[in-house]
Backbone bond lengths (Angstrom), bond angles and torsions (degrees), N, CA, C in turn:
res aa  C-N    CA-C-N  psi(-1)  N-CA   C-N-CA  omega(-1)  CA-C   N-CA-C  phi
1 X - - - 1.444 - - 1.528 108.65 -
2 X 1.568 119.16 132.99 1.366 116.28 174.17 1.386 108.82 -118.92
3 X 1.321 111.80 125.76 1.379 137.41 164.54 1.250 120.54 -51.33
4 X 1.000 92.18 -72.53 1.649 104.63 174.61 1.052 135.11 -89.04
5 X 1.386 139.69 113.76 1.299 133.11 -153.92 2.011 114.26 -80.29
6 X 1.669 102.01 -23.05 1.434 116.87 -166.60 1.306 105.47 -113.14
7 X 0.983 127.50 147.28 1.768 122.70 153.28 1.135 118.18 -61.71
8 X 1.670 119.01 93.13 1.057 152.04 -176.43 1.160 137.08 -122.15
9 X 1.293 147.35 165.75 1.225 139.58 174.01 1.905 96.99 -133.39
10 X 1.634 117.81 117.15 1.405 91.91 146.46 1.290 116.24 -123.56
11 X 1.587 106.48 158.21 1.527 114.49 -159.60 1.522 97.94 -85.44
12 X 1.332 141.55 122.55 1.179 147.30 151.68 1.755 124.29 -83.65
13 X 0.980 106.67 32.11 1.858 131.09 177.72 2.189 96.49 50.91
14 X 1.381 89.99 107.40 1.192 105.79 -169.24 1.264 139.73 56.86
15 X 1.792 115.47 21.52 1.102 138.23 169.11 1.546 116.21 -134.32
16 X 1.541 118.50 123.59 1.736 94.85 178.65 1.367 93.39 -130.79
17 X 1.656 102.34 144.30 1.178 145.59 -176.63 1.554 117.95 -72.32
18 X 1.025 119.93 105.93 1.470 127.79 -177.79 1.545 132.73 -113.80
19 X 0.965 140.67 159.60 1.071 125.97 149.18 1.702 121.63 -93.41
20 X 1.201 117.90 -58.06 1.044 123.64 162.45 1.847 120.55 -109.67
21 X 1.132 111.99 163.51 1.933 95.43 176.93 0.993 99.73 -99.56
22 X 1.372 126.75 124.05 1.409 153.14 132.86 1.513 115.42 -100.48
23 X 2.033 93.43 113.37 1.032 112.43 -160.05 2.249 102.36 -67.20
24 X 1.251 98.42 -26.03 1.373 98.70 -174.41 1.244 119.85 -33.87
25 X 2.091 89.51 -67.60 1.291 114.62 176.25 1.549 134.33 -73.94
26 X 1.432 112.62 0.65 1.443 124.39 162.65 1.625 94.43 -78.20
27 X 1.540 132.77 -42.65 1.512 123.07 -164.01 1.447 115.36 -66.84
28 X 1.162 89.88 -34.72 1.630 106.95 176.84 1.626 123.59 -52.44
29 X 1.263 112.56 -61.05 1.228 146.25 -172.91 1.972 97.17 -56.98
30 X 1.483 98.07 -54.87 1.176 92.87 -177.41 1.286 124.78 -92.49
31 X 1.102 127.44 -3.47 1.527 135.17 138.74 1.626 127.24 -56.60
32 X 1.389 98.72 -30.11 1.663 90.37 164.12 1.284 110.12 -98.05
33 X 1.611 121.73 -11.21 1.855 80.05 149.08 1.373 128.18 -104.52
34 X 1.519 108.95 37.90 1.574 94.76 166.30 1.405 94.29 -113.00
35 X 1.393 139.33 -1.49 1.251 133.98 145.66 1.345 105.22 -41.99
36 X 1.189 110.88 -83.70 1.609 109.86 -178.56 1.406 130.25 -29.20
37 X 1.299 113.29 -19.46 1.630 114.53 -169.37 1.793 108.30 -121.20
38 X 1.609 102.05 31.75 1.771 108.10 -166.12 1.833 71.81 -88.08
39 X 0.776 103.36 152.67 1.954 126.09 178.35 1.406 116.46 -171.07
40 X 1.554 119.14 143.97 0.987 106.98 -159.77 1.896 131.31 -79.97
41 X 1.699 95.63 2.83 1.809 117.66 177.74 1.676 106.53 -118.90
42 X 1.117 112.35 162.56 1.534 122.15 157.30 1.325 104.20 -57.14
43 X 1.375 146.58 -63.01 0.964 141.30 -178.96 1.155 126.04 -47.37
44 X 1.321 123.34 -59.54 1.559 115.04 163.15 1.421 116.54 -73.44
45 X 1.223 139.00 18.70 1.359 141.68 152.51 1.545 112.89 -91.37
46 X 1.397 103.65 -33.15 1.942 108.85 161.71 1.604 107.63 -51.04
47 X 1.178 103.22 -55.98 1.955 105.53 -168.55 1.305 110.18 -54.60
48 X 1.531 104.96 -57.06 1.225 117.23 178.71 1.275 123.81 -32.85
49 X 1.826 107.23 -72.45 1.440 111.23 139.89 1.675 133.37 8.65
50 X 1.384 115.25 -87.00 1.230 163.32 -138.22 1.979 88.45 -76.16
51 X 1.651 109.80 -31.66 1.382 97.19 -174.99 1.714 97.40 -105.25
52 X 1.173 120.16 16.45 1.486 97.86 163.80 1.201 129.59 -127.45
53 X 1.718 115.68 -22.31 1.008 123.18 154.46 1.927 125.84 -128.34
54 X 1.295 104.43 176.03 1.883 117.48 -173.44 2.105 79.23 -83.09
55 X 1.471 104.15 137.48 1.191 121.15 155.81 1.597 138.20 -171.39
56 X 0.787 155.70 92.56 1.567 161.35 -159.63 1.623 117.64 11.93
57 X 1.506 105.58 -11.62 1.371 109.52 160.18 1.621 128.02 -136.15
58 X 1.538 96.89 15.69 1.555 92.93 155.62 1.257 115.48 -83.48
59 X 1.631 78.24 153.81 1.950 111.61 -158.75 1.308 133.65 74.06
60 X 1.570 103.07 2.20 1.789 93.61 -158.67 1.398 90.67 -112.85
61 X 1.569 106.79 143.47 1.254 145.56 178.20 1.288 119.04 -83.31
62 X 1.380 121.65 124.79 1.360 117.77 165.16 1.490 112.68 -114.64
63 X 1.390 114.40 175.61 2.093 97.76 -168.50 1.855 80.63 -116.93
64 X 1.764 133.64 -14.61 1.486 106.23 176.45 1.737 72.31 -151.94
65 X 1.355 91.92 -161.13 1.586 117.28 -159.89 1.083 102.77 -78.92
66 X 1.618 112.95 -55.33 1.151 131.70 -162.06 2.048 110.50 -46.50
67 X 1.304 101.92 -32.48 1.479 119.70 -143.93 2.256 82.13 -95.78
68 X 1.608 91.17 -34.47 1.741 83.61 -176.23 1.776 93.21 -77.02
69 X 1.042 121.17 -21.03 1.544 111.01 -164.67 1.517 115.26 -85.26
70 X 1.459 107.06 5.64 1.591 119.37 -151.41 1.375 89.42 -93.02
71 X 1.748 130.29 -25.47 1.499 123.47 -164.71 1.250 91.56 -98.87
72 X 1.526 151.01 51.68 0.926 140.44 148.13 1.647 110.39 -134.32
């Protein structure tokens, strides 16, 4: 069964959709979204983060900096 009719990638938020793997076009894909998530703090590079893929700090809240800077 083919999904996809094009050589494509779609991103399903921490899952991508292929037809076949082409490593090119997996590099690609995931380079533009870490383009997307260049910001100028850790924190807004967390959020950023947070909408494309599952990772050890999506969702989590901190109430100041100090308290996000404490797990490192």
């Amino acid at each position: 069964m083919v999904i996809l009719k094009e050589e494509k990638i779609l991103d399903g938020r921490a899952i991508l959709i292929i037809n076949e793997f082409n490593e090119s076009l997996v590099e690609k894909e995931i380079n533009k979204i870490l383009e997307d998530c260049v910001r100028p703090s850790w924190v807004e590079v967390a959020k950023a983060i947070n909408r494309h893929l599952n990772w050890e700090y999506d969702n989590s809240q901190y109430k100041t900096l100090d308290e996000a800077s404490s797990l490192f």
